[in-house]
N, C-alpha and C positions, 0 to 999 in steps of 0.2 A: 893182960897186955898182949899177950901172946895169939890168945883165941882172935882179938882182935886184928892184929895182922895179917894172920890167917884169914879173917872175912873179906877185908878187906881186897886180899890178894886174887881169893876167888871171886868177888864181884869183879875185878877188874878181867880177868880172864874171862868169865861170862861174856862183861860187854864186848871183848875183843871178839870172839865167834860170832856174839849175834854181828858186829859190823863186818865181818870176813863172809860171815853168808846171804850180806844182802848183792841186787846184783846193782849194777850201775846201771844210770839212767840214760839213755841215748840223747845225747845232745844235737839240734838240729837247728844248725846255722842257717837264719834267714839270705837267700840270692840276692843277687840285685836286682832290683825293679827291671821286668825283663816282656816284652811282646816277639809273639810271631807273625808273619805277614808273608804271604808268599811264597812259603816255604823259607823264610829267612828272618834270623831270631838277631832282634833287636836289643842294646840294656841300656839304660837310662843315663845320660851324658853329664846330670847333674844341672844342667842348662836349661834355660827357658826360653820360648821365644817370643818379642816384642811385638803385640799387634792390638789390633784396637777393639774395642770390647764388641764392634759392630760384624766380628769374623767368629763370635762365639757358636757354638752350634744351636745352644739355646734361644740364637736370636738370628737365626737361619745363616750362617758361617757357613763355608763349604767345607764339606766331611768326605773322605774318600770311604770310610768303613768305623766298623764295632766291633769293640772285645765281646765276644758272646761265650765265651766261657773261661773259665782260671783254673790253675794247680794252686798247689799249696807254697807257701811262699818260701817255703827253703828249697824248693826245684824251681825248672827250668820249663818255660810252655813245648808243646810237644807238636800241636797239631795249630795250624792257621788261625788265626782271628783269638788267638787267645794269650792270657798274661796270670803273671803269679802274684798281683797285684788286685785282683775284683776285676770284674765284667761290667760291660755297660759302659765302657768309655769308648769316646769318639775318636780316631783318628785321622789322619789325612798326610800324604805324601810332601814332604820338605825339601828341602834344598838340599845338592851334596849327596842324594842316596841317603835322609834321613828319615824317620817317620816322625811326628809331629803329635802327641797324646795328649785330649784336655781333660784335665785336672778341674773338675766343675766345684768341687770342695774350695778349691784356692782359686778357682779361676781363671787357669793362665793353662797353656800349651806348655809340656816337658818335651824335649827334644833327645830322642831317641836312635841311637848310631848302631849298626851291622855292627856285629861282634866281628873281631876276626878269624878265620879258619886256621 
């Protein structure tokens, strides 16, 4: 009985150094859906906006610009015409000071607002 607690105790001690010397995993919180334009970083309003399928870019809608390049989606875009969201979407200037992003997957315009400083 004895030898047996004794094993016991040392297996348990084992497992505690091997879990004491692993290291921790860097955890990396996805941003919010985020464009730059201008020099000025845009994050997604959650919002959509209402228009008719005949303003899609697909179907010659007018587009003021394109994401042509992305970060990774737990940062923030760094340099114009880019998002942490994929490349290749269309934009166009909104109402308000807002940028306008279509969403070709769902179809529809996200409405995108100036962070504040």
């Amino acid at each position: 009985m004895r030898k047996t607690t004794l094993l016991v105790l040392l297996l348990c001690f084992s497992l505690l150094f091997i879990a004491c010397g692993r290291e921790e995993e860097e955890v990396l919180w996805a941003a919010k859906p985020s464009i730059m334009v201008n020099d000025v970083l845009y994050g997604d309003t959650g919002y959509r906006g209402e228009y008719r399928t005949d303003t899609r870019p697909d179907r010659g809608g007018h587009v003021d610009g394109q994401i042509t390049s992305t970060v990774e989606e737990h940062e923030y875009p760094t340099q114009n015409d880019q998002s942490n969201f994929g490349e290749g979407y269309y934009y166009r200037f909104g109402e308000d000071g807002t940028i306008e992003v279509f969403m070709e997957e769902a179809g529809v315009w996200k409405i995108f607002k100036a962070y504040e400083e």
